[in-house]
VEXRO-867300 format. One record per residue: chain; residue in one letter; residue number from 1; x, y, z of N, C-alpha, C in turn. Coordinates in steps of 0.02 Angstrom, whole numbers. Each point is the difference from the previous one (the first is absolute). Example, Ala and Ser with C-alpha at 12.3 -4.5 7.8 and 13.67 -1.06 7.14 Angstrom:
+-----+------+-----+--------+--------+--------+--------+--------+--------+--------+--------+--------+
| mol | type | seq |   n.px |   n.py |   n.pz |  ca.px |  ca.py |  ca.pz |   c.px |   c.py |   c.pz |
+-----+------+-----+--------+--------+--------+--------+--------+--------+--------+--------+--------+
|   A |    a |   1 |    660 |   -284 |    390 |    -45 |     59 |      0 |     45 |     60 |      0 |
|   A |    s |   2 |    -18 |     53 |    -36 |     42 |     59 |      3 |    -39 |     55 |     37 |
+-----+------+-----+--------+--------+--------+--------+--------+--------+--------+--------+--------+
***
This chain:
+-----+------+-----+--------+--------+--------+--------+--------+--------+--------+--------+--------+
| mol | type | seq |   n.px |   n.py |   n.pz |  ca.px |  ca.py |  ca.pz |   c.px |   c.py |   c.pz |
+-----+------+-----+--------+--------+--------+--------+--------+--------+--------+--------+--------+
|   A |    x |   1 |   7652 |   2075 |  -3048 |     58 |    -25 |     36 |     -6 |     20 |     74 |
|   A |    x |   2 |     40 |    -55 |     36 |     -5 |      9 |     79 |     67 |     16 |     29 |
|   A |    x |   3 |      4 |     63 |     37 |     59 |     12 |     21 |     23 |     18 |     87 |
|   A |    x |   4 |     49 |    -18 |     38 |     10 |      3 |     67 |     84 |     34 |    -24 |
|   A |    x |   5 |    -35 |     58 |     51 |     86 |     50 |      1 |      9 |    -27 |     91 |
|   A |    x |   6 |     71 |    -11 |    -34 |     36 |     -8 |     79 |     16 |     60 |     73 |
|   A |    x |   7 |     14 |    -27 |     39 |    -13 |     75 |     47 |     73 |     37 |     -5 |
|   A |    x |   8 |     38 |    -26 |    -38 |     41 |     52 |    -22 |      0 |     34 |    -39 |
|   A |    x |   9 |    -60 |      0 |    -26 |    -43 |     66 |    -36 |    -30 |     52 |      2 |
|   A |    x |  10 |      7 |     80 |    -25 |    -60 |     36 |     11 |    -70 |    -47 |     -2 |
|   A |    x |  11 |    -62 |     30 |     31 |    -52 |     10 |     25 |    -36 |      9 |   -101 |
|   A |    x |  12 |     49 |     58 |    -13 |    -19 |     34 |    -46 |    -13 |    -63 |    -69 |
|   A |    x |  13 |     61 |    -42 |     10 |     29 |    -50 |    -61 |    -64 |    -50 |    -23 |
|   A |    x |  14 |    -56 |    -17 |     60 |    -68 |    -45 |    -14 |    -28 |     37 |    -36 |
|   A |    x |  15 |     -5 |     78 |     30 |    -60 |     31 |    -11 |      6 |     15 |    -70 |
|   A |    x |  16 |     80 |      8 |    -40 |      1 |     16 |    -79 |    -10 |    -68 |    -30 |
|   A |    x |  17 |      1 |    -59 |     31 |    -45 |    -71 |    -35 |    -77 |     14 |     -7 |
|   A |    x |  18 |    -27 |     21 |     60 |    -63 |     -7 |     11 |    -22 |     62 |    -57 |
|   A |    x |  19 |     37 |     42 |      0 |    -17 |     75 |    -48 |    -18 |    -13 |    -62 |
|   A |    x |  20 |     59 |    -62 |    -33 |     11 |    -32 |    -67 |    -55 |    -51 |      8 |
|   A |    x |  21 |    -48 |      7 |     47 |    -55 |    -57 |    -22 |      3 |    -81 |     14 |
|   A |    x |  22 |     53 |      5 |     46 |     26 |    -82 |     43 |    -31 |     -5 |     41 |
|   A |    x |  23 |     -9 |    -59 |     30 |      6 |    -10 |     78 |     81 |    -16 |     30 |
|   A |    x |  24 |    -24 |     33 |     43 |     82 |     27 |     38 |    -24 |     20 |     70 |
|   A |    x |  25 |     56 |    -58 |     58 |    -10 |     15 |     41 |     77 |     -3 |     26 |
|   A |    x |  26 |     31 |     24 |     71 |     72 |     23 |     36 |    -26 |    -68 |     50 |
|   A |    x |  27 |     61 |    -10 |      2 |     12 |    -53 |     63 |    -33 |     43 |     77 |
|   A |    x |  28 |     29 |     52 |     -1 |    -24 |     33 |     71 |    -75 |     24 |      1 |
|   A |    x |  29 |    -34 |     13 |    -65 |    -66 |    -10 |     30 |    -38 |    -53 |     19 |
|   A |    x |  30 |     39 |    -65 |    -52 |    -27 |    -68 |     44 |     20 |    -22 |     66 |
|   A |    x |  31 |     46 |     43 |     27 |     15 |      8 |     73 |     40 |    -78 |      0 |
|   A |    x |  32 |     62 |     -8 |    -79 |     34 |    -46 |     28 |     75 |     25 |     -1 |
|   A |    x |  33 |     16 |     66 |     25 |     70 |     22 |      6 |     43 |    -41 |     38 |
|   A |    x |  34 |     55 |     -7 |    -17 |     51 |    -77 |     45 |    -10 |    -48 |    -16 |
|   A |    x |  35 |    -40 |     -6 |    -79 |    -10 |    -84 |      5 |     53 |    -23 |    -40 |
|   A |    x |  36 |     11 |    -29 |      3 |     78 |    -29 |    -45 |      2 |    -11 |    -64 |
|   A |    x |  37 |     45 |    -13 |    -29 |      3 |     16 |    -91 |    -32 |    -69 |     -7 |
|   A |    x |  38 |     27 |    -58 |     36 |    -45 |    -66 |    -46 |    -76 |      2 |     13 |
|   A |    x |  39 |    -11 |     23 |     62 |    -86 |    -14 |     14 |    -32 |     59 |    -54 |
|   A |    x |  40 |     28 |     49 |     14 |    -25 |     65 |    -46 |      0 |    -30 |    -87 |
|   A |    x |  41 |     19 |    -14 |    -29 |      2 |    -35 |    -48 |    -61 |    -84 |      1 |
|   A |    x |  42 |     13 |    -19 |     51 |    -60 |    -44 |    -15 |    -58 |     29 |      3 |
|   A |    x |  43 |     20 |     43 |     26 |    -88 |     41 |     27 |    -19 |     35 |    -83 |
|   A |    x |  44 |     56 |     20 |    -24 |    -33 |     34 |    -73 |    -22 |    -54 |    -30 |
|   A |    x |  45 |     30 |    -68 |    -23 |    -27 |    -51 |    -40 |    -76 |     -8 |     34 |
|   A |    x |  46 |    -13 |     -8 |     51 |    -62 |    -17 |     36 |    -44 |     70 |    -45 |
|   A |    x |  47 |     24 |     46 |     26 |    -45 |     54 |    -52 |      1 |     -2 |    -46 |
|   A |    x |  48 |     41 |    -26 |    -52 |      3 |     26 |    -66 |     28 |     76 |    -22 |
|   A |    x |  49 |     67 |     -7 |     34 |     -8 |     82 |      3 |    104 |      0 |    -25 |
|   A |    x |  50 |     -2 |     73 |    -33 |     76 |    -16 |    -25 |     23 |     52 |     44 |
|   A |    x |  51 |     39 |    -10 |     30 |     56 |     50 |     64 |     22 |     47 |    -45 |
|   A |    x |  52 |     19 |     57 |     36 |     34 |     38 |    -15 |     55 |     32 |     62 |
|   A |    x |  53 |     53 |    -11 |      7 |     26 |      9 |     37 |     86 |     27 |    -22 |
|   A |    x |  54 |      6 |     45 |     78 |     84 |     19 |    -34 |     37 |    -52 |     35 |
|   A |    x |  55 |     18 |    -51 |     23 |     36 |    -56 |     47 |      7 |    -49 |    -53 |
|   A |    x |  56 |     82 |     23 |    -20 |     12 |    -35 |    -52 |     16 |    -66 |      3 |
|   A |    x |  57 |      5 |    -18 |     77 |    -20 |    -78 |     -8 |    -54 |    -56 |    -29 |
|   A |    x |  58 |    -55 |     34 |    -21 |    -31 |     -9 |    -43 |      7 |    -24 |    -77 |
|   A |    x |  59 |     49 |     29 |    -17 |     44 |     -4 |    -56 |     40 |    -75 |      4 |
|   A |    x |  60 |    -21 |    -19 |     48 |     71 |    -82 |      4 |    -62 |    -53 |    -33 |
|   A |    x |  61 |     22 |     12 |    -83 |    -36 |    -57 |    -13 |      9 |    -95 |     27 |
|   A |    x |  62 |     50 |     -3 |     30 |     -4 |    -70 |     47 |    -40 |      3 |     54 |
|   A |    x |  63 |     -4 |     50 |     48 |    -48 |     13 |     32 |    -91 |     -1 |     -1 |
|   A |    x |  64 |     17 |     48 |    -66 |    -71 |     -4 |    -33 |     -1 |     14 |    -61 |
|   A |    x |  65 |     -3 |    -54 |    -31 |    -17 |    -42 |    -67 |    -53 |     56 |    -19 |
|   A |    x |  66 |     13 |     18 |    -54 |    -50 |     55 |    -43 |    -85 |    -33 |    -16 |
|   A |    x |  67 |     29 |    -81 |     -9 |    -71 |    -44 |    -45 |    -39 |    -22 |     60 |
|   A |    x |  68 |     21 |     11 |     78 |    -27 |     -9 |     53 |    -45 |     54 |     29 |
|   A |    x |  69 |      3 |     51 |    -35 |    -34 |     76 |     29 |    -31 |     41 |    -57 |
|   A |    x |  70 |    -51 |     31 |     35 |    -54 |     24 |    -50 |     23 |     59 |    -25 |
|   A |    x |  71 |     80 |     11 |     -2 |     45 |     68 |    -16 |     27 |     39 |     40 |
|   A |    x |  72 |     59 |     19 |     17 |     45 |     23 |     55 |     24 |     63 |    -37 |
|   A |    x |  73 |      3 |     67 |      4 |     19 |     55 |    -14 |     44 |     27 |     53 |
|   A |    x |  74 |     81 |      9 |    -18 |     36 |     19 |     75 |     15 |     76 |    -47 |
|   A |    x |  75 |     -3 |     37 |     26 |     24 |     76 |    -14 |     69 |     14 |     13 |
|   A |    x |  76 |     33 |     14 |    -33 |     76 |     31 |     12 |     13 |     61 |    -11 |
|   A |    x |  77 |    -26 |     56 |     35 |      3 |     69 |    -12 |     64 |     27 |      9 |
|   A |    x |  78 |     30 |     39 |    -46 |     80 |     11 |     38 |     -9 |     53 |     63 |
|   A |    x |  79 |    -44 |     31 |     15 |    -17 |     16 |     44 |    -59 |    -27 |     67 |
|   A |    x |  80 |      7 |     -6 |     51 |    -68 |    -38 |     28 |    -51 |     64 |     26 |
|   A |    x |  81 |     31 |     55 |    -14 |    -70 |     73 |     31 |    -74 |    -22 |    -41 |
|   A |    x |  82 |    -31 |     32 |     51 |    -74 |    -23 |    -13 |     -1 |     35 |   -100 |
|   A |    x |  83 |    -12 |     47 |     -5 |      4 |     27 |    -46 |     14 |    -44 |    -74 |
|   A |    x |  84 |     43 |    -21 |      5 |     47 |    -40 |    -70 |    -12 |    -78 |     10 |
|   A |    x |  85 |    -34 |    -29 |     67 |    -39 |    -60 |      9 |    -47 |      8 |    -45 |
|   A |    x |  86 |    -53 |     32 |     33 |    -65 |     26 |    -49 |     15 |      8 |    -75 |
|   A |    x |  87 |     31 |     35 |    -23 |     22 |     17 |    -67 |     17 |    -80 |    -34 |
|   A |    x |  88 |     37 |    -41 |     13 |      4 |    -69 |     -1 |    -46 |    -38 |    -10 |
|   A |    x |  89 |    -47 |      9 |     37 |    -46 |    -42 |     19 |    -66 |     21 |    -52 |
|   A |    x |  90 |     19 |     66 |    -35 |    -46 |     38 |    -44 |     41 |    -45 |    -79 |
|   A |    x |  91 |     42 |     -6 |     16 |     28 |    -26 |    -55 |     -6 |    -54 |    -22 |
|   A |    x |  92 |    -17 |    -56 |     46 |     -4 |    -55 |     -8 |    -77 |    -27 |      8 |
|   A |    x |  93 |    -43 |     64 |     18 |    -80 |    -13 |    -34 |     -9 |     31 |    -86 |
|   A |    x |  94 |     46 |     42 |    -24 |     -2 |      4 |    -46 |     16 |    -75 |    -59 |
|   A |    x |  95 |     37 |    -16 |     31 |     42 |    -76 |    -33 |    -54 |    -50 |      9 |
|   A |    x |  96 |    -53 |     13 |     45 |    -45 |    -49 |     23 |    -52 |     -9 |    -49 |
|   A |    x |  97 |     -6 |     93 |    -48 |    -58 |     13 |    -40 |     -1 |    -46 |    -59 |
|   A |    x |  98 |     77 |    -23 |    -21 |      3 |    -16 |    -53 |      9 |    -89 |     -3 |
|   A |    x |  99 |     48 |    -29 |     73 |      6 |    -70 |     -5 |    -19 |     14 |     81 |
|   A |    x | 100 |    -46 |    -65 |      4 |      0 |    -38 |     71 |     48 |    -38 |     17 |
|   A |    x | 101 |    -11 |     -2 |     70 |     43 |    -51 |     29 |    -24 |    -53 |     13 |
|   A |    x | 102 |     31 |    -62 |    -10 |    -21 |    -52 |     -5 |     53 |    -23 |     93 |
|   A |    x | 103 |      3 |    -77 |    -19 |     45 |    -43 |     33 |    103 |      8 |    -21 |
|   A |    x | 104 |     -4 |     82 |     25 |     63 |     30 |    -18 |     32 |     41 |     35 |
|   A |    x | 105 |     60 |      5 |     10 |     21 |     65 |     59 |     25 |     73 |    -30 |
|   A |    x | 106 |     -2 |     41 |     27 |     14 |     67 |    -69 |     35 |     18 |     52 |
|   A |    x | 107 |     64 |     33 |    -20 |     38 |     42 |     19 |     -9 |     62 |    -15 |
|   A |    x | 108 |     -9 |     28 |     31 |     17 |     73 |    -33 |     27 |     44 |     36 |
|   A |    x | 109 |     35 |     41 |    -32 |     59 |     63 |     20 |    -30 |     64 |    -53 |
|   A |    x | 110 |     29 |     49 |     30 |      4 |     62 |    -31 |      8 |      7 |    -93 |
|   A |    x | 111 |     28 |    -46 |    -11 |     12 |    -22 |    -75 |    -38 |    -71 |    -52 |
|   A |    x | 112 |    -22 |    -41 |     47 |    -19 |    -39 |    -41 |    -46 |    -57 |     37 |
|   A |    x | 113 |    -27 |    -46 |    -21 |    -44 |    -72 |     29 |     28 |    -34 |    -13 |
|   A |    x | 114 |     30 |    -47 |     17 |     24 |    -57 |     -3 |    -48 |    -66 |     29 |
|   A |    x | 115 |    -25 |    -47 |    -37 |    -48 |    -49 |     -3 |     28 |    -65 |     -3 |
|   A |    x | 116 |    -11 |    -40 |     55 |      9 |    -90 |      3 |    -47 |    -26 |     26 |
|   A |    x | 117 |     -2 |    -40 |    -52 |    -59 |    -64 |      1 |     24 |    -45 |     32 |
+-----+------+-----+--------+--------+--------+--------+--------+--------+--------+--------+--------+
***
């Protein structure tokens, strides 16, 4: 699986993709910080790559259609400290071990995944 963490992400959040054996790259090392949610999103389909991001506009399936993207992961931490991001983001490579993501958006919070196709 191919994954792009948004730059409202730890640094740290690729590197526990890349740890788990992904390819995983951050918007800011592709040196595209400021790029906007629709281009940033075309740019993952062009890669093949499923976002991971906390900008829960992401989440507007009218916006972006789940069956249009190679998988959208928005994080809802009840906290946003680096700390309990990471922890999140550990959580939802665990969830990764067992189902992939397809053409789907996952929610996830402190309690649970929530999945639309």
């Amino acid at each position: 699986m191919r994954f792009k963490t948004d730059e409202n992400l730890p640094e740290e959040v690729a590197q526990a993709f890349r740890n788990a054996g992904w390819d995983a790259l951050s918007v800011l090392e592709q040196r595209l910080g400021g790029t906007g949610d629709p281009a940033l999103a075309t740019i993952c389909v062009g890669e093949n790559r499923t976002l991971v991001t906390l900008d829960i506009g992401f989440g507007n399936i009218k916006a972006y259609p789940p069956n249009e993207y190679g998988g959208i992961i928005v994080l809802r931490p009840s906290r946003q400290d680096k700390r309990n991001v990471i922890e999140l983001a550990a959580r939802v490579i665990n969830t990764l071990c067992s189902r992939q993501i397809g053409r789907e958006l996952w929610v996830v919070d402190d309690q649970r995944v929530r999945i639309r196709t």
